[in-house]
C-alpha positions in Angstrom: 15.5 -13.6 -2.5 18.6 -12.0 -0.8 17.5 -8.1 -0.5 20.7 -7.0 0.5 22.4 -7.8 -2.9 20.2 -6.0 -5.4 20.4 -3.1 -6.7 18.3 -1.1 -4.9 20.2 -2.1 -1.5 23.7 -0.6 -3.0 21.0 2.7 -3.6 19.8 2.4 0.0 23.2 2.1 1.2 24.1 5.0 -0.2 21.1 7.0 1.4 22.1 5.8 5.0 25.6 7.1 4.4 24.0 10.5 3.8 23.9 10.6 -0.2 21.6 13.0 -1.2 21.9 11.9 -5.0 21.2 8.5 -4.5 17.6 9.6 -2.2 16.5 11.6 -5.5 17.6 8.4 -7.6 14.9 6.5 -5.2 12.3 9.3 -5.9 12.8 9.2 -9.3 12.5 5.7 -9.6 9.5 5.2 -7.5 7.5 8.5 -7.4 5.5 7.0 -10.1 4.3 3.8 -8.8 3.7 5.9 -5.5 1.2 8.5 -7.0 -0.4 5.3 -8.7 -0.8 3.5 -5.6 -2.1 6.7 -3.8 -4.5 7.9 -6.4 -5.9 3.9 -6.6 -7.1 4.9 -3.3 -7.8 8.0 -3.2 -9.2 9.0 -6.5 -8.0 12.4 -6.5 -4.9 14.1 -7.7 -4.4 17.0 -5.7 -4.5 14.6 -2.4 -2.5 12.0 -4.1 0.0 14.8 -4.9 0.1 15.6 -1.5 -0.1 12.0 0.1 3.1 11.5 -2.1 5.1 14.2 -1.0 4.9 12.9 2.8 5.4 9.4 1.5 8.8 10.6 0.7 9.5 12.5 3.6 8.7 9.5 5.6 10.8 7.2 3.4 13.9 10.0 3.6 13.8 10.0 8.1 12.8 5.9 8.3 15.3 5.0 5.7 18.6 4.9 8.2 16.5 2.2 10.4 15.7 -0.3 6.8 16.8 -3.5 7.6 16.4 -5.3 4.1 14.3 -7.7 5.8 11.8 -7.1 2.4 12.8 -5.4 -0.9 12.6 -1.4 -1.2 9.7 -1.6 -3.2 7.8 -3.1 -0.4 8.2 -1.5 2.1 7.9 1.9 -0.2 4.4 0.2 -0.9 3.7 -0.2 2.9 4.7 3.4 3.9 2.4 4.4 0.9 -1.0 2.5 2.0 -0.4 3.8 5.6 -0.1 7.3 4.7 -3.6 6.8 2.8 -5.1 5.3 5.5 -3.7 7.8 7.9 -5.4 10.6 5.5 -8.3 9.1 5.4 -8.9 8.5 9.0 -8.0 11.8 9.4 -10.2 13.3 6.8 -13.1 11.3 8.4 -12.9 12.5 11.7 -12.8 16.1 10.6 -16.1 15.2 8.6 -17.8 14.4 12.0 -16.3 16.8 14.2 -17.6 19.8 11.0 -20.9 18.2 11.2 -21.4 18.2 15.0 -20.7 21.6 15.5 -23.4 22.5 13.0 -26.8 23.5 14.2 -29.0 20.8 13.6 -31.3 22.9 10.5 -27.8 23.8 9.1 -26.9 20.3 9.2 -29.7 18.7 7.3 -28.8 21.3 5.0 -25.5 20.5 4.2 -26.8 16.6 3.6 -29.6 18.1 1.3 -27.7 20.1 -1.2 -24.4 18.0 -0.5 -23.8 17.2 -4.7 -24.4 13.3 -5.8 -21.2 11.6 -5.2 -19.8 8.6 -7.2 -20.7 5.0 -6.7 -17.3 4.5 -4.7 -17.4 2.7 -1.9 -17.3 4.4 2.1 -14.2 5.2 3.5 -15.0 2.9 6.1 -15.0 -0.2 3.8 -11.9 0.8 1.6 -10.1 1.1 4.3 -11.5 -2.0 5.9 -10.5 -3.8 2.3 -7.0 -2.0 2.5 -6.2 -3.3 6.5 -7.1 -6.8 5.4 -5.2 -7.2 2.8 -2.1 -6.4 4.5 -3.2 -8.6 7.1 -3.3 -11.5 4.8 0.1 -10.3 2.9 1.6 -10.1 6.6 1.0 -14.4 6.6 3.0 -14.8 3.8 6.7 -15.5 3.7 8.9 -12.4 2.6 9.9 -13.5 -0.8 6.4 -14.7 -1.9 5.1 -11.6 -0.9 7.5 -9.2 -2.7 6.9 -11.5 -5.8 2.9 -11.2 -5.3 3.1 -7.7 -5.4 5.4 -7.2 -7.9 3.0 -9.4 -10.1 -0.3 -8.0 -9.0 0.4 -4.5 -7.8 3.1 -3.5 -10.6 2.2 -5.3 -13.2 5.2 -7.5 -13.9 5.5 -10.2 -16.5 6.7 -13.7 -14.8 9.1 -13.4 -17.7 10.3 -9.8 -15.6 10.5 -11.1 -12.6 12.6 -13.7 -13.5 15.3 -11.4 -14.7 14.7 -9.1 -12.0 15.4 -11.5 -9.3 16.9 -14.5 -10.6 14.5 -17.3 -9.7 13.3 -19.6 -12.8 10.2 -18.9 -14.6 8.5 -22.1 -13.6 9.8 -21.7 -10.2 8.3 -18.0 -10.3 5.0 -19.2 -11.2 4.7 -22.0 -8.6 5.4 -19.4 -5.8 2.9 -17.1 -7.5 0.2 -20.2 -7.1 1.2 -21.2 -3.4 1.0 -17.5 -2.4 -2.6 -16.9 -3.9 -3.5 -20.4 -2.6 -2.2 -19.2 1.1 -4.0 -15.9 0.7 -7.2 -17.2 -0.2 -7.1 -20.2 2.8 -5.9 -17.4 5.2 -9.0 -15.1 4.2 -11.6 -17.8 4.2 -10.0 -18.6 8.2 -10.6 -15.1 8.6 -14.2 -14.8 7.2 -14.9 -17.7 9.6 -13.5 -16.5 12.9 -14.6 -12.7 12.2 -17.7 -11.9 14.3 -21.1 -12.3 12.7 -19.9 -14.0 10.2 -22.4 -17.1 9.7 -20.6 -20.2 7.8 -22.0 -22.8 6.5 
C-alpha cells in the first residue's frame, strides 16, 4: 500500500505547505473517529471532548515531520491512544498524590462515601490492555496493520477496503487472516516470556 499516493497524502501535503483549509479538511474528516476512539477508552464525554481537542493540536505541530511511512489514519489513531494513556497516567497520579496529603480519618472517609462505580476495569489494566496491543500491532508489517485496523477499529467492509486501497477482495482477506494469525502467535510469545506467567 503506497501512502504517499492517496488521497489523504495530497491533504497532508497541503498542511506541510501551510494550508490551513486543508488542516480543517483533516478535522473534519477524522474528529469523529477520534472522539470514538477516545470515549472507547475513556467512557466520558467531557474528557473525550477534551482529549480530542489536544489530539488535534498535536496532529497540527507533528504534522510537518509525517513521513507516510503508515497511512494518516494510523498514525491519527496512535497520537489518539497516547493522548489517553497520557491522561490517564496523569489522572492517576493526581489520585495518589490527593489521597496522600489527606489525613488518614479524612482518607478512609473519602473511600467510605466514595459513590459505587461501574464494573469497568482499573486504569491500570486498560492501559496495560491498550500498551499491548500496540505492542503486538508494532510486529506487524505496515500495510497489514493499516488494513487490521481499518477492519477492526473502523469498521470497514472487506468490500471497502478494497475500493479504498486497491488490493483484491480475496487478497484483502488473506492479509486480514495472516495478520490475526501473527497477532495471536506474537501474544501467546508474549504471555510466555512475561514474568510469572506459568505455561503449560
Amino acid at each position: 500500500m503506497d501512502h504517499r499516493t492517496s488521497d489523504e497524502a495530497e491533504l497532508v501535503r497541503r498542511v506541510q505547505a501551510g494550508d490551513e483549509a486543508a488542516f480543517r479538511e483533516i478535522v473534519e474528516r477524522y474528529q469523529s473517529k477520534v472522539y470514538s476512539i477516545i470515549y472507547g477508552i475513556l467512557r466520558n464525554h467531557n474528557d473525550a471532548e477534551d482529549i480530542a481537542q489536544q489530539v488535534f493540536a498535536k496532529v497540527y505541530f507533528s504534522i510537518p515531520n509525517f513521513d507516510f511511512r503508515s497511512s494518516l489514519l494510523t498514525w491519527i489513531y496512535k497520537i489518539t491512544v497516547n493522548e489517553c494513556y497520557d491522561y490517564l497516567r496523569k489522572r492517576k497520579v493526581r489520585k495518589l498524590v490527593y489521597e496522600s496529603d489527606l489525613p488518614e480519618d479524612d482518607d478512609q472517609r473519602v473511600q467510605l462515601n466514595e459513590p459505587a462505580r461501574d464494573q469497568s476495569p482499573p486504569i491500570d489494566d486498560v492501559v496495560a490492555r491498550r500498551d499491548l496491543a500496540l505492542k503486538l500491532l508494532a510486529k506487524l508489517p505496515p500495510e497489514e496493520r493499516d488494513l487490521l485496523l481499518l477492519k477492526e477499529v473502523e469498521g470497514h467492509s472487506v468490500e471497502e477496503l478494497a475500493e479504498m486501497t486497491g488490493i483484491n477482495e480475496n487478497t484483502i482477506k488473506v492479509k486480514l487472516f495472516r495478520a490475526r494469525q501473527k497477532l495471536l502467535k506474537a501474544a501467546q510469545r508474549m504471555l510466555r516470556t512475561a514474568p510469572g506467567v506459568v505455561t503449560p
